[in-house]
C-alpha positions in Angstrom: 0.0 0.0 0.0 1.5 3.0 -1.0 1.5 6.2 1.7 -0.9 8.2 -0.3 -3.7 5.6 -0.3 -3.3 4.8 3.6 -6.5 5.2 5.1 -6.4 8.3 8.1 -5.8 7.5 11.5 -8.7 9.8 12.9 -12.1 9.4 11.9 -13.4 12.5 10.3 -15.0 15.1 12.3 -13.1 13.7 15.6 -11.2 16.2 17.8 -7.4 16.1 17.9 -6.1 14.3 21.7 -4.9 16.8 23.8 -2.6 14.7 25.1 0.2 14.8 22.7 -0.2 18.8 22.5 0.7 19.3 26.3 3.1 17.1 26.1 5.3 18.9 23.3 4.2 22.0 24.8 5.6 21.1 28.2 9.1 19.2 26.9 9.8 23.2 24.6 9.7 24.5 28.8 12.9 22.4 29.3 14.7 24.2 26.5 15.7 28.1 26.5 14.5 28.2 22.9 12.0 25.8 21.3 9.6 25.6 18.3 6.7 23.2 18.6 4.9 22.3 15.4 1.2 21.2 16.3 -1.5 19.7 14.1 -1.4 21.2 10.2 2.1 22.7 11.5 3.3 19.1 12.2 3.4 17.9 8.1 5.4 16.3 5.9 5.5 19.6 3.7 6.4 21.4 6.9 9.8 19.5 7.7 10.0 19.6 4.0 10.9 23.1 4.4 12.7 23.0 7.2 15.1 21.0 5.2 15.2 23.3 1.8 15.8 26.5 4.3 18.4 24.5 5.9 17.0 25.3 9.5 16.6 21.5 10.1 19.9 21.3 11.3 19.9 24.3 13.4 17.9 21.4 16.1 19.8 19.5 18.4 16.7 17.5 19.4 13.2 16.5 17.5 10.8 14.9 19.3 7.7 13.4 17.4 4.4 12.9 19.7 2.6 10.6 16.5 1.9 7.6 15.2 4.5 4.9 13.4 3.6 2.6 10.0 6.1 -0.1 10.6 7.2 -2.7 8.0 8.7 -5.3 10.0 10.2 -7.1 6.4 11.3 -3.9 5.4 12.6 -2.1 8.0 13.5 1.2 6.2 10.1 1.1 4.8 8.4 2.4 8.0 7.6 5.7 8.8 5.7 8.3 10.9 2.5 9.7 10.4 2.4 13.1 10.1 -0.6 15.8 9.8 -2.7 14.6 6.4 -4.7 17.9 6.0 -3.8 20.5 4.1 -2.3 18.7 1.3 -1.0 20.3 -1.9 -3.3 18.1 -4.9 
């Protein structure tokens, strides 16, 4: 199944857990400076970016509150799930 045609992880109309969103919020108060990339933030095209401006690198950590696709015959084939909305077509 390709990553495109993976079905979404939340059912449509369902809120967002708040869970994950504290937690990334409270880890960026152990750092002096922080960014924390929540819900349509938190996107493929966003770290995407990050990369082309070169400001990827400028992180010495990343932490990922989200889900994993593993592919336990294919190891480098997993991958995490990030925000699905706001997609170019």
């Amino acid at each position: 199944m390709s990553w495109s045609s993976r079905p979404p992880f939340r059912a449509p109309g369902r809120p967002p857990r708040p869970a994950p969103r504290r937690g990334g919020e409270g880890l960026a108060r152990l750092f002096t400076t922080s960014d924390v990339l929540l819900a349509s933030d938190a996107s493929e095209a966003r770290l995407d970016a990050l990369v082309a401006d070169r400001q990827l690198a400028r992180y010495t950590h990343l932490h990922f509150a989200t889900h994993g696709l593993t592919n336990n015959d294919k190891a480098f084939e997993s991958a995490l799930a990030l925000s699905q909305d706001n997609l170019p077509d």
